[in-house]
N, C-alpha and C positions, 0 to 999 in steps of 0.2 A: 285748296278749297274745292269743294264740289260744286258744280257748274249743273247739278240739275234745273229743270224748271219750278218754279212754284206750284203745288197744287192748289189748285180753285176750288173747296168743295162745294157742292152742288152745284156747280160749274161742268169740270172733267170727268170724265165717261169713272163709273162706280166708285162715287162721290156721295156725301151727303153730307148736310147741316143742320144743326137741329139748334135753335133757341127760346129761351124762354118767350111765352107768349107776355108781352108786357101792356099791351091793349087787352087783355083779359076783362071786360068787365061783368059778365053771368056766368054761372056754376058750370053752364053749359057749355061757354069756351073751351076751348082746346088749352093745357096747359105750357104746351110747347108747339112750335112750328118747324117746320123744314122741307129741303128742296134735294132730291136725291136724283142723278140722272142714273137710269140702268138702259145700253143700247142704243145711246143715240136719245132717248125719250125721258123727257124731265117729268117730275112726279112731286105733287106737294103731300105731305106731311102734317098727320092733327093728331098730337101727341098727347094723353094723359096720364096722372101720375094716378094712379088705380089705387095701389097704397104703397107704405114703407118702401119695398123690396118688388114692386109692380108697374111696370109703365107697358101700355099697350095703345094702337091706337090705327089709322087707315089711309091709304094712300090715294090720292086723287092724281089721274091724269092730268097735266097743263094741258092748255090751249096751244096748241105750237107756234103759232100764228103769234099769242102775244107775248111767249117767251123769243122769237126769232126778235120781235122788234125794242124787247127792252133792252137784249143783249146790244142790236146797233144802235138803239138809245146809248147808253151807258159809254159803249165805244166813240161816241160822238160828241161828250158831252164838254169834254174838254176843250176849250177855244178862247186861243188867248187876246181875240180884239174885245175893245170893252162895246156893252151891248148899247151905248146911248152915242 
């Protein structure tokens, strides 16, 4: 069996994800979302379906500041004493 790691996209260095945008509610939504890291630096995604055979769309710098903390969010979240 092969013992690589899992890749994380939009996680690991030239990664991305892209999903449907399901909070979509005006024409003006983006119809897909996603999170692509290039270098170290993570970058969201506003994706549209242009037509048939077309999807284009723009990439926004993160915040580094509140992608560094959702990450030790999320690493943290797990705790197995109950909260009451």
């Amino acid at each position: 069996m092969d013992n690589k790691p899992m890749i994380k996209y939009g996680v690991d260095e030239l990664t991305i994800s892209i999903n449907k945008n399901d909070r979509k509610t005006e024409d003006w939504h983006s119809d897909y979302n996603g999170k692509l890291v290039i270098n170290g630096e993570t970058f969201y995604a506003n994706v549209y379906q242009k037509n048939e055979n077309w999807i284009a769309g723009k990439l926004v710098k993160a915040d580094a500041t509140k992608v560094q903390n959702k990450t030790l969010n999320n690493s943290t979240e797990l705790n197995d004493e109950i909260p009451f």
